[in-house]
N, CA, C and O of each residue as an XYZ file, in Angstrom:
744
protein
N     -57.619     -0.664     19.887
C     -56.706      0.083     20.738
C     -57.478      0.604     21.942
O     -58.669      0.911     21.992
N     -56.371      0.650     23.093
C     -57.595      0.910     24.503
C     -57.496      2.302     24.744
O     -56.449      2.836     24.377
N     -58.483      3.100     25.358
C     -58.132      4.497     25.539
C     -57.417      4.594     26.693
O     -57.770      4.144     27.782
N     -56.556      5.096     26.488
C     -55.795      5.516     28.259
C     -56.992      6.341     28.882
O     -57.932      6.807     28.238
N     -56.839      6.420     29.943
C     -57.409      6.863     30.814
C     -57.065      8.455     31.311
O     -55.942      8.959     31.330
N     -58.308      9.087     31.697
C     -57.530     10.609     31.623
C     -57.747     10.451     32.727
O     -58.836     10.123     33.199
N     -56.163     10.781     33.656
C     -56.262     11.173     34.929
C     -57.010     11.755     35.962
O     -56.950     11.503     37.165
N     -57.995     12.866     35.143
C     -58.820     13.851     35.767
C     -60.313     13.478     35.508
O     -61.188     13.675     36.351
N     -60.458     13.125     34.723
C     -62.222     12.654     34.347
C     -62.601     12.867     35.279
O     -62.102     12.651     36.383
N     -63.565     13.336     35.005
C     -64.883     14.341     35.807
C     -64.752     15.904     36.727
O     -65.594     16.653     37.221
N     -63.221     15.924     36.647
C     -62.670     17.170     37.603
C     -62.879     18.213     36.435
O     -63.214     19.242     37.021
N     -62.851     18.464     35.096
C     -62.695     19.185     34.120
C     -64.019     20.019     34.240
O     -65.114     19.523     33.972
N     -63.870     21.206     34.622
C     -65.022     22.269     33.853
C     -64.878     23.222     33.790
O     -65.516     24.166     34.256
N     -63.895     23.168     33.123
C     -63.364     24.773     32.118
C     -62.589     24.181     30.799
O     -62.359     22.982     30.643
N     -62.251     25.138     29.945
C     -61.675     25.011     28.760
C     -60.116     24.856     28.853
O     -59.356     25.032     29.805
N     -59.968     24.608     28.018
C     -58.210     24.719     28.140
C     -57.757     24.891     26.863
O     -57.948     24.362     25.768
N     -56.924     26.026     27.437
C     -56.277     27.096     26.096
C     -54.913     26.772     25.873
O     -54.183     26.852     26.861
N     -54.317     26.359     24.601
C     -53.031     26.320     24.710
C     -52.502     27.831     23.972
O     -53.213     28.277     23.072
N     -51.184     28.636     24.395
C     -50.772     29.814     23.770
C     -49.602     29.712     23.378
O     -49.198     28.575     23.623
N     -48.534     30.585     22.688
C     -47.503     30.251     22.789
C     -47.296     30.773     21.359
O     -48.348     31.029     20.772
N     -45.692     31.072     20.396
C     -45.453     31.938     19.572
C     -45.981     30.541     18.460
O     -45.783     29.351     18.709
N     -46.617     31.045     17.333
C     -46.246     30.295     16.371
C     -45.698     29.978     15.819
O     -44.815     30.715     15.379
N     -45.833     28.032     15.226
C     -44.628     27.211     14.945
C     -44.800     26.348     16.590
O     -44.141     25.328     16.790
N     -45.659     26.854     17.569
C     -44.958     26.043     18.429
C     -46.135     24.668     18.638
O     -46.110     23.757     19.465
N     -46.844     24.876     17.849
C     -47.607     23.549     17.840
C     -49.160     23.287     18.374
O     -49.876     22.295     18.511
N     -49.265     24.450     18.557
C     -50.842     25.192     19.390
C     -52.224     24.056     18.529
O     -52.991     23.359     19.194
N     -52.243     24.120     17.125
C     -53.261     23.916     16.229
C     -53.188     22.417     16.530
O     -54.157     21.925     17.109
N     -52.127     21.616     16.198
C     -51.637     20.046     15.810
C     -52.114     19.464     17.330
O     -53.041     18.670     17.492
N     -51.465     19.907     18.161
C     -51.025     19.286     19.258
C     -52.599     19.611     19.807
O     -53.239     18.562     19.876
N     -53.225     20.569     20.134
C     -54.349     20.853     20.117
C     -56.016     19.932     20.068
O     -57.090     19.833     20.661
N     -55.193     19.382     18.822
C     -56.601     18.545     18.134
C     -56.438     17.419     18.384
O     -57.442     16.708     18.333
N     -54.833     16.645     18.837
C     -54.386     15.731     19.378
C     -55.495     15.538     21.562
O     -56.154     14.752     22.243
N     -54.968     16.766     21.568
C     -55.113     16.527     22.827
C     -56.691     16.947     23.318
O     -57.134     16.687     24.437
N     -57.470     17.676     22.206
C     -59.276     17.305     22.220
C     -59.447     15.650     22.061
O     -60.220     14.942     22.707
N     -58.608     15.272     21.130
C     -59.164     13.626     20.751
C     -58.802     13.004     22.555
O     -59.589     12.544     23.382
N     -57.365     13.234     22.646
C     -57.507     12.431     23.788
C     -58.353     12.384     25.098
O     -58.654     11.548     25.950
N     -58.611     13.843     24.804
C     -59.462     14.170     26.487
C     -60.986     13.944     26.034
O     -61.900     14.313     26.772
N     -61.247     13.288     24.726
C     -62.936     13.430     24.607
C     -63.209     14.701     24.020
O     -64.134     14.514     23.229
N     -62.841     15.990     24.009
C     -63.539     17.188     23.962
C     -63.146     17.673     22.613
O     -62.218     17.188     21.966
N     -64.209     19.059     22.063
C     -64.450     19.150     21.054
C     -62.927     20.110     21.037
O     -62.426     20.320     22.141
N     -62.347     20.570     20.030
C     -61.401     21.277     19.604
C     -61.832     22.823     18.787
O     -62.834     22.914     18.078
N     -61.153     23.642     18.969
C     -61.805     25.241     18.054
C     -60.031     25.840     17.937
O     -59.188     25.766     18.831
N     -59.940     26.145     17.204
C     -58.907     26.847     17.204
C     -59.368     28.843     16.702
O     -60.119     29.134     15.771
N     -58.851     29.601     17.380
C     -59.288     30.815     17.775
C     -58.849     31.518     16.027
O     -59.576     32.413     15.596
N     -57.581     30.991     15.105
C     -57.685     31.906     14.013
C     -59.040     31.480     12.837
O     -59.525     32.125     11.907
N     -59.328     30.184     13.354
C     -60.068     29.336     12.210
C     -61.560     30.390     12.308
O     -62.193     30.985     11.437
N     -61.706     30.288     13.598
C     -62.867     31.096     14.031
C     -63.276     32.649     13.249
O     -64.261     33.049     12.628
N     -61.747     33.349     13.713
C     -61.785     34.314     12.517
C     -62.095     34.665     11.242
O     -62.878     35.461     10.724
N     -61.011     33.606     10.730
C     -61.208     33.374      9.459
C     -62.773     32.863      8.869
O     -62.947     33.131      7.680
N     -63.636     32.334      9.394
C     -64.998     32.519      9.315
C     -66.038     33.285      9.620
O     -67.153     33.167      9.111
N     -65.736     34.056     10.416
C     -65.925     35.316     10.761
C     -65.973     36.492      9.877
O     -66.964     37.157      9.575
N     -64.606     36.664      9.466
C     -64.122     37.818      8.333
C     -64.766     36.967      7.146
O     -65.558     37.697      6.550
N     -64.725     35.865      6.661
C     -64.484     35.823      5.157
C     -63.198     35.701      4.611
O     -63.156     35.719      3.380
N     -62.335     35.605      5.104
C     -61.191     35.674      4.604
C     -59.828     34.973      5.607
O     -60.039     34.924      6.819
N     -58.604     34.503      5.134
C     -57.683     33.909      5.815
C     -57.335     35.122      7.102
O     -57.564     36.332      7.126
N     -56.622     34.110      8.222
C     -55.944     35.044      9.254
C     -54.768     35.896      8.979
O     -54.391     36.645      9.880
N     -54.172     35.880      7.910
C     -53.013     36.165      7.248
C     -53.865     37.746      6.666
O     -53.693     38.878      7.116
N     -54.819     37.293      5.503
C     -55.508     38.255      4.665
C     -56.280     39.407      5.968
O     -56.403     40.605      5.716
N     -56.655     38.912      7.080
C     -57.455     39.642      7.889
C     -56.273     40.751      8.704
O     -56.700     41.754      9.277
N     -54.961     40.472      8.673
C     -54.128     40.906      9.659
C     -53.291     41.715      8.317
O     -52.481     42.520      8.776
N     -53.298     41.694      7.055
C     -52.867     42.251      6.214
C     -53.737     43.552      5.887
O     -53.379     44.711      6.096
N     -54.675     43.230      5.459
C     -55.616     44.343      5.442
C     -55.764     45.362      6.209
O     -55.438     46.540      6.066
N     -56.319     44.772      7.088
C     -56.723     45.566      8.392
C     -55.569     46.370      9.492
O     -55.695     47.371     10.197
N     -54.579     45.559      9.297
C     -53.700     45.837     10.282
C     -53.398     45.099     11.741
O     -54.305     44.484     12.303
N     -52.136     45.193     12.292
C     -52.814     44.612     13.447
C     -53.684     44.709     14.727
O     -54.129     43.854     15.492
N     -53.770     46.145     14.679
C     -54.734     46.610     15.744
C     -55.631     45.715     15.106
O     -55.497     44.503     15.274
N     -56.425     46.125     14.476
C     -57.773     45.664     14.078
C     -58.014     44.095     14.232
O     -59.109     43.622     14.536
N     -56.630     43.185     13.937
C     -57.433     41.907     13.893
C     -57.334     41.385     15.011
O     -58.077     40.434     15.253
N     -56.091     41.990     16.352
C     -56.247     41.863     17.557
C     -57.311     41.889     18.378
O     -57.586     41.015     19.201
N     -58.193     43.329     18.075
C     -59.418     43.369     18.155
C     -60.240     42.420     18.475
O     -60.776     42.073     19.527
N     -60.264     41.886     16.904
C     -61.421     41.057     16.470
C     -61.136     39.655     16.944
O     -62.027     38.809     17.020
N     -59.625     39.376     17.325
C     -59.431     38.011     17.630
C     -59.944     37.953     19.604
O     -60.688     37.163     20.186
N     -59.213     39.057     20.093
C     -59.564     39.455     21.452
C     -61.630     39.100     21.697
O     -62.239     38.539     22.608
N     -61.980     39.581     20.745
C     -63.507     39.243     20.633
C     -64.098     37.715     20.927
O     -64.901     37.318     21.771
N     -63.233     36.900     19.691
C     -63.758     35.583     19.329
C     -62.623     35.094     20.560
O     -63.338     34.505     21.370
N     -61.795     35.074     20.861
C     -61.357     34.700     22.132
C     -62.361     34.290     23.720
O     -62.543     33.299     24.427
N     -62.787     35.659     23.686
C     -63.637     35.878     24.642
C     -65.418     34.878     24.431
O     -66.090     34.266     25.262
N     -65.538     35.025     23.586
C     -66.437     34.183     23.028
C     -66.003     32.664     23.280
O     -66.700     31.957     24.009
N     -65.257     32.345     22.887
C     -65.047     30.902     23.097
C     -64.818     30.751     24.499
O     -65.228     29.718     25.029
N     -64.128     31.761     25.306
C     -63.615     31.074     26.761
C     -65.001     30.788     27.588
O     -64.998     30.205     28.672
N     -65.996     31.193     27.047
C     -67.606     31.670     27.669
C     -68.251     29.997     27.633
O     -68.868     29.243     28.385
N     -67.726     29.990     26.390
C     -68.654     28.371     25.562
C     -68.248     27.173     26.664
O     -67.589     27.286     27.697
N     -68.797     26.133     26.151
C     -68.724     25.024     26.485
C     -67.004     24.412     26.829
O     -65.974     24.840     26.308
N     -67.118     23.401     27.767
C     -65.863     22.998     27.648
C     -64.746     22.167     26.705
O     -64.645     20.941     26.674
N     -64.014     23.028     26.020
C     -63.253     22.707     25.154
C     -61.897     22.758     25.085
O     -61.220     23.030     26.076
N     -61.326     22.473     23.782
C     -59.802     22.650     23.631
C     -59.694     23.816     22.800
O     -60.347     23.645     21.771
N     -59.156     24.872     22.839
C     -58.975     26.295     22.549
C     -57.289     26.297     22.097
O     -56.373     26.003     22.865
N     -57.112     26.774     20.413
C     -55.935     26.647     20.465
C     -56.120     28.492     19.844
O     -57.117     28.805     19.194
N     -55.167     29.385     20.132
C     -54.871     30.657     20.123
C     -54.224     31.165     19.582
O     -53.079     30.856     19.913
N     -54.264     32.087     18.599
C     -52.885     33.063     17.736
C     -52.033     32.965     18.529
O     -52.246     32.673     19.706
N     -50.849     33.200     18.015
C     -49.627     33.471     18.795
C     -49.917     34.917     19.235
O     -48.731     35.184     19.039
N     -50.267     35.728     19.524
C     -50.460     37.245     19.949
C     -51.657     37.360     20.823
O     -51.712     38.491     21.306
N     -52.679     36.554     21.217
C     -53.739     36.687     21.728
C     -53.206     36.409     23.352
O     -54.193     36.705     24.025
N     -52.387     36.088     24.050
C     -52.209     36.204     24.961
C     -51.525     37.259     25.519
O     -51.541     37.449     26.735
N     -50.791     38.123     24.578
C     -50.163     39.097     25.201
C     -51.133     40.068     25.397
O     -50.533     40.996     25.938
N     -52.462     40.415     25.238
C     -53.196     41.106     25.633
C     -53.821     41.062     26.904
O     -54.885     40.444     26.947
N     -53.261     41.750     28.299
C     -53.599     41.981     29.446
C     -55.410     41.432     29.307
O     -55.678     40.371     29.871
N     -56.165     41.920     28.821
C     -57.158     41.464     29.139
C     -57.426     40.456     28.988
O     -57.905     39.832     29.934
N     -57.235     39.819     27.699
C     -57.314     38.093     26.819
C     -57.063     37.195     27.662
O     -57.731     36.172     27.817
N     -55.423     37.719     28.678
C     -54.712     37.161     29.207
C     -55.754     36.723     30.724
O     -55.950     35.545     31.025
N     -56.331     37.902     31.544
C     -56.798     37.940     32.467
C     -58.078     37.387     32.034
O     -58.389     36.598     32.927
N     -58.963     37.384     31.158
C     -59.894     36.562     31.330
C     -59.788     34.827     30.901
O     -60.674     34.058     31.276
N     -58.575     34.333     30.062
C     -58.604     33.139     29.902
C     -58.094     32.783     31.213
O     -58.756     31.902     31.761
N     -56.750     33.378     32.099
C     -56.935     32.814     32.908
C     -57.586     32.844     34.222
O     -57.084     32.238     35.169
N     -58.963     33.692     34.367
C     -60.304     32.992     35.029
C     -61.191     32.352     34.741
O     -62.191     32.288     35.456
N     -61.098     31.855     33.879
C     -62.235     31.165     33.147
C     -61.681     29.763     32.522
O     -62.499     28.853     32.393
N     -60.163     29.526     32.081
C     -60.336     28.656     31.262
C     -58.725     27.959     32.237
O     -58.492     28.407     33.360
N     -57.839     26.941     31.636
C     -56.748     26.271     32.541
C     -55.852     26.692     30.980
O     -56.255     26.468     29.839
N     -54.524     27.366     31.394
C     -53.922     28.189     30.016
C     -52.778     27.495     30.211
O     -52.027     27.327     31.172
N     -52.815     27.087     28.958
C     -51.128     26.037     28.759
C     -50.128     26.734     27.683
O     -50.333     27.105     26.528
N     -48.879     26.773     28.564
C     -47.942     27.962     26.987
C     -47.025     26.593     26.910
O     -46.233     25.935     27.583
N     -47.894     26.628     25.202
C     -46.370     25.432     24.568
C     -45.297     26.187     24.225
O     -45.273     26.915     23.233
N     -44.013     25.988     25.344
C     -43.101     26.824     24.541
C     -41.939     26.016     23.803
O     -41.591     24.932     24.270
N     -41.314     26.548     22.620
C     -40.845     25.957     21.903
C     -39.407     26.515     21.271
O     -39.538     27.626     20.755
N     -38.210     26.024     21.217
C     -37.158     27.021     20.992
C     -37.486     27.544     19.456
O     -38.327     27.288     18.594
N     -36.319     28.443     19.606
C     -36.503     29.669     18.223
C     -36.137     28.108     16.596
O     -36.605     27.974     15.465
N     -35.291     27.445     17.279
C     -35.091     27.092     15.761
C     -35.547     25.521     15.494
O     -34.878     24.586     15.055
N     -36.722     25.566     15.856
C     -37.856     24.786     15.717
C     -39.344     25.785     15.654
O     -40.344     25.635     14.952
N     -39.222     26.182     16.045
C     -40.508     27.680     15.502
C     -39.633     27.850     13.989
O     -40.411     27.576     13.076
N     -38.165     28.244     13.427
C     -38.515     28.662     12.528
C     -39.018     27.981     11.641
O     -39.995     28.327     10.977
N     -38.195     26.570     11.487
C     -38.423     25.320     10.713
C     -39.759     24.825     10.787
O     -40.025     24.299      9.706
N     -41.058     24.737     11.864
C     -41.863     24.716     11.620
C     -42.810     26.144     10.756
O     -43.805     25.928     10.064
N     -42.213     27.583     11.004
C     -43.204     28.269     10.330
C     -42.511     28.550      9.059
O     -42.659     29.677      8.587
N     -41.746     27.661      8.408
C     -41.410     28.135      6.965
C     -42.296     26.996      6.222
O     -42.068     26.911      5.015
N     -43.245     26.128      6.733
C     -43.506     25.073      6.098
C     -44.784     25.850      5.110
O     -44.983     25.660      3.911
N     -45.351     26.533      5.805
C     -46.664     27.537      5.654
C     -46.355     29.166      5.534
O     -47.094     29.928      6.158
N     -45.537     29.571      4.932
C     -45.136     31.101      5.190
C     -46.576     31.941      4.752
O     -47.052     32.790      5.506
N     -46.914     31.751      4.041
C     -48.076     32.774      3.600
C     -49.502     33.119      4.685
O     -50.444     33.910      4.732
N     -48.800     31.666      5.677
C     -50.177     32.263      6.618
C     -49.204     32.437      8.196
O     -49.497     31.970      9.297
N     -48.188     33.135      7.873
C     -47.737     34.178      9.112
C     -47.420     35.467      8.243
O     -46.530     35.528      7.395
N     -48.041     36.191      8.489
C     -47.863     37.318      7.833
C     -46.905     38.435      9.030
O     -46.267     39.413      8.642
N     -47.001     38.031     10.386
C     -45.851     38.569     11.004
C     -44.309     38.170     10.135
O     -43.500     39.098     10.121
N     -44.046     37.377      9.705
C     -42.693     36.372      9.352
C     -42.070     37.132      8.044
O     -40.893     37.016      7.705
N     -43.128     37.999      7.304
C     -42.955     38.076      5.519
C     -41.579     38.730      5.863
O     -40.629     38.235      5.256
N     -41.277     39.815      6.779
C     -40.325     40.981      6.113
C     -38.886     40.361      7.062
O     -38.911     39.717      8.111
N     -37.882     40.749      6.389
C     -36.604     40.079      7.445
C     -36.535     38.291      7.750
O     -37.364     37.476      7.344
N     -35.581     38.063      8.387
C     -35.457     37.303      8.990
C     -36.082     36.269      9.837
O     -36.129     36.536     11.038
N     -36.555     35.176      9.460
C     -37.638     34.696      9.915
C     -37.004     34.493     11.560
O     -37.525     34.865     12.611
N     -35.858     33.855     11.375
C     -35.072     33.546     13.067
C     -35.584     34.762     13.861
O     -36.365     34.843     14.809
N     -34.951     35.599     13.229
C     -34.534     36.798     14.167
C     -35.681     37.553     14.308
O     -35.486     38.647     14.836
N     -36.997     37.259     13.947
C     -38.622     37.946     14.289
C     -38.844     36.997     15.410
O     -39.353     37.305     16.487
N     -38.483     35.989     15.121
C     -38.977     34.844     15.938
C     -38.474     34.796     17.208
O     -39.227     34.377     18.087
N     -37.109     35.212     17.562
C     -36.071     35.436     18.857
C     -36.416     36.304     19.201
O     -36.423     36.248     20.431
N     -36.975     37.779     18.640
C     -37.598     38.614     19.258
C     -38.693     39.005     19.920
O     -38.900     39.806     20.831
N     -39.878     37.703     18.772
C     -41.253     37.763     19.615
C     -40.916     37.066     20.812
O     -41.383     37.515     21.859
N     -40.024     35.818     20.863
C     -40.916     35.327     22.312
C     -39.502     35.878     23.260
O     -39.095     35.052     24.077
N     -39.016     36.745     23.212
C     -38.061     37.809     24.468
C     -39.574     38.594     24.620
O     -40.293     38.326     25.583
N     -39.991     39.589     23.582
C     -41.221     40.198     24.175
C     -42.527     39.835     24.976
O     -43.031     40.429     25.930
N     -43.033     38.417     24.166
C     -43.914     37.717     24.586
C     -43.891     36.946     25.838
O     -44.931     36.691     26.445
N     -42.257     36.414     26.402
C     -41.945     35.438     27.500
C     -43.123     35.719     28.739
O     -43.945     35.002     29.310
N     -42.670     37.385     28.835
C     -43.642     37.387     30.043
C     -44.753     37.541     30.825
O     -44.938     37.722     32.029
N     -45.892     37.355     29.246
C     -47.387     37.446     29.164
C     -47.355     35.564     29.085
O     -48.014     34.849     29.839
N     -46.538     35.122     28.120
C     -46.550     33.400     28.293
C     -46.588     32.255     29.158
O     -47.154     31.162     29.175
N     -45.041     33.489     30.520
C     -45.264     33.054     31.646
C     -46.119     32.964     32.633
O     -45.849     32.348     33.664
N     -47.288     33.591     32.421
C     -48.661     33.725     33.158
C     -49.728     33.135     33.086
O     -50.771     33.546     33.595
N     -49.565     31.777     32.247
C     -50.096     30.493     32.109
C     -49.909     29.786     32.749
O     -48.795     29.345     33.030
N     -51.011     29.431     33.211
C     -51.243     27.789     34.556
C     -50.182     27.115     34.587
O     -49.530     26.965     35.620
N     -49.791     26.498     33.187
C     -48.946     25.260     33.028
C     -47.804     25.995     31.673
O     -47.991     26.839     30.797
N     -46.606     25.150     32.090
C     -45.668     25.323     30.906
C     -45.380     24.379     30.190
O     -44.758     23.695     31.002
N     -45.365     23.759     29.159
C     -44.881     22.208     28.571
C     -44.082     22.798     27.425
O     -44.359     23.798     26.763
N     -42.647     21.686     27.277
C     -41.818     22.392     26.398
C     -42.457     22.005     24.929
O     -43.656     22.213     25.115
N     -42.357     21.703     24.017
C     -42.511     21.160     22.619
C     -41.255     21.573     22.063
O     -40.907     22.696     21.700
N     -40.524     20.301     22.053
C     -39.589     20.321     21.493
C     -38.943     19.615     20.633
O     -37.793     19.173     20.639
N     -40.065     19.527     19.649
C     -39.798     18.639     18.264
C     -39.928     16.800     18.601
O     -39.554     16.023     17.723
N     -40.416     16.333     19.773
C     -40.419     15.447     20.149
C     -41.992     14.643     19.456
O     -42.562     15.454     18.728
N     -42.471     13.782     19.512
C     -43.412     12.869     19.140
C     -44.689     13.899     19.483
O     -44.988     13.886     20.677
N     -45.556     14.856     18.577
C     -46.840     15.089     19.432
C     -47.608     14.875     20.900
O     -48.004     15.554     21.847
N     -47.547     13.189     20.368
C     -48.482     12.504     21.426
C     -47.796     12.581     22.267
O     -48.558     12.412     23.219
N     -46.358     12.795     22.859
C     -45.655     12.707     24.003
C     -45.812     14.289     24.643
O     -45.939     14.515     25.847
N     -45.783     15.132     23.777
C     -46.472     16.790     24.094
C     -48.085     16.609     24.834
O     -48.459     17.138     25.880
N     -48.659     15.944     24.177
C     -50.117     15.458     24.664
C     -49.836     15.138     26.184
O     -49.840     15.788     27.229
N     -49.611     13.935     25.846
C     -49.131     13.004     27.547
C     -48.592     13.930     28.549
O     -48.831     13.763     29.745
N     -47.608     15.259     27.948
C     -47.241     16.316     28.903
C     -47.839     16.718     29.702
O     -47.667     16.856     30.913
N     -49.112     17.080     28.588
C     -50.040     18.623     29.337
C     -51.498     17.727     30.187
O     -52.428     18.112     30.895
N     -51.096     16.515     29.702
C     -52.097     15.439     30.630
C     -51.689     15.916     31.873
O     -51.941     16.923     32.535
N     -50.961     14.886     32.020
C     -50.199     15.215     33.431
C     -50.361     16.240     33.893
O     -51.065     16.400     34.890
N     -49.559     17.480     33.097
C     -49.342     18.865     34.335
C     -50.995     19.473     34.184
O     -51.361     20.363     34.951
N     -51.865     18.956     33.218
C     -53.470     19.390     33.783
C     -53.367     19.085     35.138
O     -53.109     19.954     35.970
N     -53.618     17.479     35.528
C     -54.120     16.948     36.363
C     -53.529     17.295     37.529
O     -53.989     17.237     38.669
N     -52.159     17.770     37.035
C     -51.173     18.208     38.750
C     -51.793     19.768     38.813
O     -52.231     20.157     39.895
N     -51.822     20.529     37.817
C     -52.940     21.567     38.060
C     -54.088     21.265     39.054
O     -54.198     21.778     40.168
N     -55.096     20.179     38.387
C     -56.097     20.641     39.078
C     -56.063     19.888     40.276
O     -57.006     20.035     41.055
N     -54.993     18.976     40.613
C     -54.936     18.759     42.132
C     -54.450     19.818     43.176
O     -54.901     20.054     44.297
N     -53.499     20.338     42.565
C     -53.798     21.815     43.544
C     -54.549     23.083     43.619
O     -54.494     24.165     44.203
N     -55.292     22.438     42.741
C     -56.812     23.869     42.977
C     -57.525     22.578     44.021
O     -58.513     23.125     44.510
N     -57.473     21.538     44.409
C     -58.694     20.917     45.344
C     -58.586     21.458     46.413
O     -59.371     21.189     47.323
């Protein structure tokens, strides 16, 4: 099989973060789109979770969420520093004014956004590791985070929908609107 060709080769030197509520495909699509661009992949809860010792679920249960915001805001910052990569992000790590303001100087921030009832159907597959989701209504947490979240989301470089469509065609998206990105930073 031949590799397509990445539009941008050699223009790339920063990271690229995808954000967006979970369920919307940040992790999958993520590791899809390190393979395609060559680059290594990290996803920001995995990081944690090696960090603490313990799941992102168990770290945000315990502790609370101040605390693992904190700690994710930390390893965030850490990674946007590193090498150039694919950065996939809690669903909550962008609504933090600062998180927000330093990924986007440092890194090219993509919000996969995704409607509510495909977030839910994807986060019932895994419930035990959204520990936002346990109490109520999974819909109706979910319609509420991204009304709150929309307008820290909207402050990402690029928007690509994910909308239950083929991965690799989500991939091929954020190809593109990279490369139309970084033709208007030339």
């Amino acid at each position: 099989m031949s590799r397509r060709p990445v539009p941008f080769d050699g223009k790339l030197d920063r990271s690229i973060v995808l954000v967006g509520l979970m369920g919307a495909g940040k992790s999958t699509v993520g590791r899809r789109l390190a393979r395609r661009l060559g680059l290594p992949f990290v996803d920001s809860d995995s990081e944690i979770e090696d960090a603490a010792g313990l799941s992102a679920g168990e770290v945000f249960q315990r502790f609370g969420e101040r605390d693992f915001r904190d700690g994710e805001r930390r390893v965030v910052a850490r990674l946007a520093e590193g090498p150039v990569r694919v950065i996939a992000t809690g669903g909550g790590a962008f609504v933090s004014e600062d998180t927000r303001a330093l990924l986007n100087a440092r890194c090219i921030t993509v919000w996969l956004d995704a409607p509510v009832d495909l977030l839910t159907e994807r986060t019932a597959r895994r419930p035990e590791t959204r520990p936002m989701l346990t109490n109520g209504s999974r819909a109706e947490t979910l319609a509420r985070l991204i009304e709150e979240r929309r307008p820290a989301y909207a402050q990402a470089h690029i928007r690509v929908t994910s909308d239950g469509s083929a991965h690799a065609a989500v991939v091929e998206k954020i190809v593109v609107a990279i490369d139309r990105h970084l033709e208007g930073k030339s």
